[in-house]
Structures are given as structure tokens and as C-alpha cells.
Backbone bond lengths (Angstrom), bond angles and torsions (degrees), N, CA, C in turn:
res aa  C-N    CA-C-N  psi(-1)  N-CA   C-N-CA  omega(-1)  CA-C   N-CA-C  phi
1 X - - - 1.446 - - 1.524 113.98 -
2 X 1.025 118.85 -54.32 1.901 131.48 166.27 1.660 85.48 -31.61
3 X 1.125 134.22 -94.66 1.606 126.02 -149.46 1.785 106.73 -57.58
4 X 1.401 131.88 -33.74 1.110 121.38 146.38 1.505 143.05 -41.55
5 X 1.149 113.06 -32.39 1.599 138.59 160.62 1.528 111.71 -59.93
6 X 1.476 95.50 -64.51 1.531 103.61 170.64 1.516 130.17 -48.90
7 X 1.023 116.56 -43.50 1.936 137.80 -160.98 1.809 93.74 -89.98
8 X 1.218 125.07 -30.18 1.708 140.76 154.09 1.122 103.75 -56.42
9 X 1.511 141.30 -67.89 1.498 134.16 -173.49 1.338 111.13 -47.60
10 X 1.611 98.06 -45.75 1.810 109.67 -168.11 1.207 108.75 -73.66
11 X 1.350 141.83 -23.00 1.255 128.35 -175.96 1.466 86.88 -109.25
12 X 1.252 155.93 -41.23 1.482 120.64 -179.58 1.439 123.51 -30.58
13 X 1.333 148.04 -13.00 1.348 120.12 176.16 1.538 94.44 -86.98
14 X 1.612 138.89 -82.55 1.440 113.68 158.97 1.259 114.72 23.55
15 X 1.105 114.31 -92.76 1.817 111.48 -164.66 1.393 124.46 -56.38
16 X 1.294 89.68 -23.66 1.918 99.30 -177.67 1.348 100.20 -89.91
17 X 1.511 122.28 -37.03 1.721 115.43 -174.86 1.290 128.71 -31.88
18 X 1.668 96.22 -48.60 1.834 103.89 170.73 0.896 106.32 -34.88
19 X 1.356 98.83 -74.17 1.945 96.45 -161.17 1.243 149.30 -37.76
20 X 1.728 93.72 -54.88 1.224 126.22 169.53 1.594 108.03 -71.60
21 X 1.125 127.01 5.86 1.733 113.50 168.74 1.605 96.49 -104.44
22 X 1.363 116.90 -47.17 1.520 95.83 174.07 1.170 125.36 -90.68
23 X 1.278 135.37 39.57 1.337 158.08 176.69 1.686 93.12 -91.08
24 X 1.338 100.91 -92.86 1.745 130.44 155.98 1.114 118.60 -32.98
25 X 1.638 130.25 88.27 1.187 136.30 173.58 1.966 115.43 -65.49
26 X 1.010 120.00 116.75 1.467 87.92 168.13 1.639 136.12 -103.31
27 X 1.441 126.33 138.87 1.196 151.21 -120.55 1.643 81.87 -76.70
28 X 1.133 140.16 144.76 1.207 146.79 -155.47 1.451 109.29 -116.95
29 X 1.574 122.15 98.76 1.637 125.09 -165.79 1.582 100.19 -68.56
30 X 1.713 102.58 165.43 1.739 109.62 -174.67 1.864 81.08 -78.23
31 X 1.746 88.84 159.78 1.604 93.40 162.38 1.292 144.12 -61.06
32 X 1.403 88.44 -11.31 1.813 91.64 176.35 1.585 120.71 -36.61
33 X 1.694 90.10 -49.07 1.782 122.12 -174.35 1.411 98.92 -75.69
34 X 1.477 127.96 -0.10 1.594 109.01 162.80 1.428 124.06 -87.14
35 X 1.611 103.27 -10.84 1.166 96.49 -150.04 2.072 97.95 -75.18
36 X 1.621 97.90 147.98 2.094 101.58 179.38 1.547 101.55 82.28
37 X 1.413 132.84 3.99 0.868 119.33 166.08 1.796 113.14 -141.54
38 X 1.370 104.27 159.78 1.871 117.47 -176.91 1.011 103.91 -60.62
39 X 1.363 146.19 150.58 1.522 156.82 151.85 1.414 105.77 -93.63
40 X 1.257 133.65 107.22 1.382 120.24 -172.26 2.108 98.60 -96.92
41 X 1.634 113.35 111.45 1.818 99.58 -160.88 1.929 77.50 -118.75
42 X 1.410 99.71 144.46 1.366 128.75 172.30 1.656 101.02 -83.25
43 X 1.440 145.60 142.96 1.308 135.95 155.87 1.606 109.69 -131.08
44 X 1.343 110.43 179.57 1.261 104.02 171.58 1.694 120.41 -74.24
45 X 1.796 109.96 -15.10 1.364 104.86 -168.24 1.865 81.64 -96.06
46 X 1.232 147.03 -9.22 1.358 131.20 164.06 1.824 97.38 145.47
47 X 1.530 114.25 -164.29 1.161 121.18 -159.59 1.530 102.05 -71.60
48 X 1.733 116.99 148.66 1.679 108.05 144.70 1.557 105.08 -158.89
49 X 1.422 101.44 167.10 1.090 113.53 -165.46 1.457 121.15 -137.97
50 X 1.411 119.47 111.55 1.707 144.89 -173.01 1.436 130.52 -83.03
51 X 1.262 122.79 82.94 1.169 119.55 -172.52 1.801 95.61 -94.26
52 X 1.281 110.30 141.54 1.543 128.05 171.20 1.717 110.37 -122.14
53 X 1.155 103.80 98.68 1.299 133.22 -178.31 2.055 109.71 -48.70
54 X 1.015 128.84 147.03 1.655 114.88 158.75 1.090 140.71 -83.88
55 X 1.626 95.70 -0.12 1.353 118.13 175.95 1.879 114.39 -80.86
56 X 1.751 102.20 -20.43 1.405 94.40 -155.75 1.477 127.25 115.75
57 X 1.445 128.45 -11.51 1.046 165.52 132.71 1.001 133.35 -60.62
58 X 1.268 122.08 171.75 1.755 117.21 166.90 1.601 100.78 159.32
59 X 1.283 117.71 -155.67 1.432 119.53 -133.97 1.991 89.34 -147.25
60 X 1.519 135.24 152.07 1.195 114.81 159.22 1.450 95.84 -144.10
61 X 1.401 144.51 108.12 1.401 126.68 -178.14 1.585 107.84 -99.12
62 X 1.223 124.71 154.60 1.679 136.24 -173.07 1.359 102.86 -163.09
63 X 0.919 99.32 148.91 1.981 122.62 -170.43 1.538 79.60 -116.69
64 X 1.953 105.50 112.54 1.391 128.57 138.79 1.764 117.96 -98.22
65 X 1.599 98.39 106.25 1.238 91.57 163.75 1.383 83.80 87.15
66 X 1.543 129.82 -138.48 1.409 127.99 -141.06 1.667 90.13 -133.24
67 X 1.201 131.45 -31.45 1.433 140.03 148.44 1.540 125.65 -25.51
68 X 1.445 129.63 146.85 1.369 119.93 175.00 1.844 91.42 -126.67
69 X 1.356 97.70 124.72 2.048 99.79 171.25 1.529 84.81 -116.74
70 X 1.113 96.28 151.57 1.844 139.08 173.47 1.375 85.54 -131.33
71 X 1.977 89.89 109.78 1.373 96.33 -174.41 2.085 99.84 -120.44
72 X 1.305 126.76 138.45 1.157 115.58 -160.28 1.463 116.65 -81.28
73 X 1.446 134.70 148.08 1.641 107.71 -170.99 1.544 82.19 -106.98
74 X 1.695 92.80 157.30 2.237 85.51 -162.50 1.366 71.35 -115.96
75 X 1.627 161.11 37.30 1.379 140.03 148.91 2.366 85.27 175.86
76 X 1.501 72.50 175.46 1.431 92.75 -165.84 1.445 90.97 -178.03
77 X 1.571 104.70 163.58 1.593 123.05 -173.61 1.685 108.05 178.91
78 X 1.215 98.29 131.71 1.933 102.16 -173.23 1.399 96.90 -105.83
79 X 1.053 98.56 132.66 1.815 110.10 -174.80 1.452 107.47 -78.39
80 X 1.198 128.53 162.18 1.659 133.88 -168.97 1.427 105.51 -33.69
81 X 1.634 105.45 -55.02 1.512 93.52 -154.12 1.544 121.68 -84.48
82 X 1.484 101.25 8.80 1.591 120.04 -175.78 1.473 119.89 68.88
83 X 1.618 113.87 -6.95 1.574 124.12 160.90 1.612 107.49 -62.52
84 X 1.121 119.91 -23.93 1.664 109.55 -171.14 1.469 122.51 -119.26
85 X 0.995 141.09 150.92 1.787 138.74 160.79 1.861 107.95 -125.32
86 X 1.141 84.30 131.52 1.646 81.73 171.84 1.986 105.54 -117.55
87 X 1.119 114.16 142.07 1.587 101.65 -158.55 1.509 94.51 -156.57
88 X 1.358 128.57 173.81 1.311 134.28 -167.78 2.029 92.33 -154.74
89 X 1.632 86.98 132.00 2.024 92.44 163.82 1.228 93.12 -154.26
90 X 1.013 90.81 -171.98 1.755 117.77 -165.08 1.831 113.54 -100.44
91 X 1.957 87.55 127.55 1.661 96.80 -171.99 1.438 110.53 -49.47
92 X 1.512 124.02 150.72 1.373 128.95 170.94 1.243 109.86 -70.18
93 X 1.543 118.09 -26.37 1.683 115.64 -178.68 1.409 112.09 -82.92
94 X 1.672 116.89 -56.43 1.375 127.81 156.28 1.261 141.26 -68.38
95 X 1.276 145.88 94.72 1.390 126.79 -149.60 1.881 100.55 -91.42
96 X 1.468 101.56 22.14 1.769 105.20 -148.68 1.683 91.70 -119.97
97 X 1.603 107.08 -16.48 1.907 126.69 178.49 1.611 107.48 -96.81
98 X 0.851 101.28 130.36 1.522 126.41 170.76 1.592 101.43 -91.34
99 X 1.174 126.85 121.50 1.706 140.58 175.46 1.890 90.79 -109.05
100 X 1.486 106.05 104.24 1.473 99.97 166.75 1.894 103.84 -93.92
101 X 1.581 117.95 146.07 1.083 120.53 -170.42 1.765 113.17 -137.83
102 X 1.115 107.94 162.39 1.634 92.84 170.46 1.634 95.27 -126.91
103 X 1.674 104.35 171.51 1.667 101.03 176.75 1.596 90.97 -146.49
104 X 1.286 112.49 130.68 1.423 134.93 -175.57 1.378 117.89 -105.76
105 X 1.304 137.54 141.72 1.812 135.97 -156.32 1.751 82.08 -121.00
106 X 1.400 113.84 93.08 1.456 104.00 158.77 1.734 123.18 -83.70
107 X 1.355 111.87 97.95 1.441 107.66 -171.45 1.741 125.88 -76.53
108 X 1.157 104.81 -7.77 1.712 128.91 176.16 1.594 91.88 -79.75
109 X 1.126 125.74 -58.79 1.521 126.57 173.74 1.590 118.45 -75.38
110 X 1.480 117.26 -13.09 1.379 104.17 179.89 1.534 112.70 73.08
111 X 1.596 130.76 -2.86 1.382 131.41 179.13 1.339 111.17 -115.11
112 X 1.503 108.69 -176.09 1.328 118.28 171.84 1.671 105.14 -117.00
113 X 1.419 107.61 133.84 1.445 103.95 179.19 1.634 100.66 -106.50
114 X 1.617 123.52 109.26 1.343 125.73 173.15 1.950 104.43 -99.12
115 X 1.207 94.88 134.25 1.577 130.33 174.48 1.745 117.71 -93.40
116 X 0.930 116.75 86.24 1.512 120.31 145.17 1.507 130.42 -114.25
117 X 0.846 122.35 -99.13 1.644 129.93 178.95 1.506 92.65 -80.92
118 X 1.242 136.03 -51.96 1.659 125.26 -173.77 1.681 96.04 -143.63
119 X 1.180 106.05 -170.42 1.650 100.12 -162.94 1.805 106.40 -113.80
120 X 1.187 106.63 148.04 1.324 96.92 174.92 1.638 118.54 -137.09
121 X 0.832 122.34 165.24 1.714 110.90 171.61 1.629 118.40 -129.74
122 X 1.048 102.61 136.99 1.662 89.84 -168.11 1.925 85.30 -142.55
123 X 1.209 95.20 156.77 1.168 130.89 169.49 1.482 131.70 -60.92
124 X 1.783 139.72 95.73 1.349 140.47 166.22 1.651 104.50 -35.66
125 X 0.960 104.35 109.36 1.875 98.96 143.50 1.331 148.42 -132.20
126 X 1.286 96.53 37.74 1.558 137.42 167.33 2.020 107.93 101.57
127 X 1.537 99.39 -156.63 1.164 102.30 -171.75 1.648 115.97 -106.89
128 X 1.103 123.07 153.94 1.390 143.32 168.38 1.733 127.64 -106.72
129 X 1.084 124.39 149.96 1.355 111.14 -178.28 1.841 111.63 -83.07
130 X 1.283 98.91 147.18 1.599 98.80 -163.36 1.264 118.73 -51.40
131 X 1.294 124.04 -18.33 1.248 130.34 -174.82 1.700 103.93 -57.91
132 X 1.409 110.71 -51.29 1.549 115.05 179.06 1.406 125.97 -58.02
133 X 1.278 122.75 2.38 1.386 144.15 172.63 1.493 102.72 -48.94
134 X 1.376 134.70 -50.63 1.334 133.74 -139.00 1.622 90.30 -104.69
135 X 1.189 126.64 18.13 1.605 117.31 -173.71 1.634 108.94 -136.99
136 X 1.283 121.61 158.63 1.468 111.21 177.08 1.480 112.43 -103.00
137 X 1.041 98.53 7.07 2.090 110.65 171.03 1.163 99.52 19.74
């Protein structure tokens, strides 16, 4: 019984982690602080992930459907107040269309409101190392 007791202590934080991460929103940095690193954002249509390059570039991957595209962003630009980026990549259907988009830091909401064809808001949940950019983890 002692090692049963024990192996219970040890996995109680585990069990509580869930909770307590979506309990705990976290506070959503200006982009400056994205730039060289993954944005891992929750949405209502599912996971994606934003790498902003220093070149001006960068990377955006999203799972359509059951598929994962790593789609490339061919420019990007953070507007004065570092709440905004307006940026352009390449359609997942067309690789030959440019989708220009903007992405907005709503801090009253705690989300990000991204703009392309219709608007969506998805959820910060911190950062990843850039390497993880190219996957829909």
C-alpha cells in the first residue's frame, strides 16, 4: 500500500495540470517577442502554429481536414504598436495564391483575432522552439 500512496502523490500534479492550464489564461506578448520563435494558438477551427522569421518570413502550419500543410509566410510586418502583423502566405489548396492576412492581440479578450477570408480567434498558448513550426503537434 505505501508504494500505492506514493505513485498517487507523484502523479497528482499531472492530474491537476489540465485544469489549472485552462483555468489560467496566458497574457498574450506584443509580436516583437514572437519573432525566432513558434506560437503554439488553439482556434475554434483546431490547432496552428506561427513562426515569424527575422528575415521577414516565416512558416504557418494548420491541419485541413485530416492533413497537416506547413504553409510558408512570404512577408509579414508588425504595426507600430506591436498589437498587430499584417503578413501574406501561401493557400493550402493553391500553392500558386497568396492569402494576405492580418493578426490582432485582443488583450480585453485574452485572444488573438486573425483575419483572412473571415475572422477567427484562437487562443495563445505560449511558445515552442522554431524547429516545431513545420508540424501540427
Amino acid at each position: 500500500m505505501p508504494g500505492l500512496a506514493r505513485r498517487s502523490l507523484l502523479a497528482a500534479p499531472l492530474l491537476i495540470a489540465p485544469a489549472t492550464g485552462r483555468a489560467a489564461a496566458r497574457a498574450i506578448p506584443p509580436f516583437p517577442l514572437w519573432i525566432g520563435r513558434t506560437a503554439l494558438l488553439r482556434g475554434e477551427a483546431g490547432a496552428a502554429r506561427l513562426l515569424l522569421a527575422e528575415d521577414g518570413t516565416g512558416l504557418m502550419s494548420v491541419r485541413l481536414l485530416f492533413l497537416c500543410y506547413a504553409l510558408p509566410v512570404r512577408s509579414w510586418r508588425v504595426e507600430e504598436d506591436g498589437m498587430s502583423v499584417v503578413y501574406s502566405r501561401v493557400s493550402a489548396l493553391d500553392s500558386s495564391r497568396l492569402i494576405h492576412g492580418e493578426a490582432h492581440i485582443l488583450h480585453a479578450e485574452n485572444q488573438l483575432l486573425l483575419i483572412e477570408a473571415a475572422r477567427h480567434l484562437a487562443t495563445f498558448e505560449g511558445f515552442a522552439e522554431a524547429g516545431l513550426a513545420r508540424s501540427c503537434g
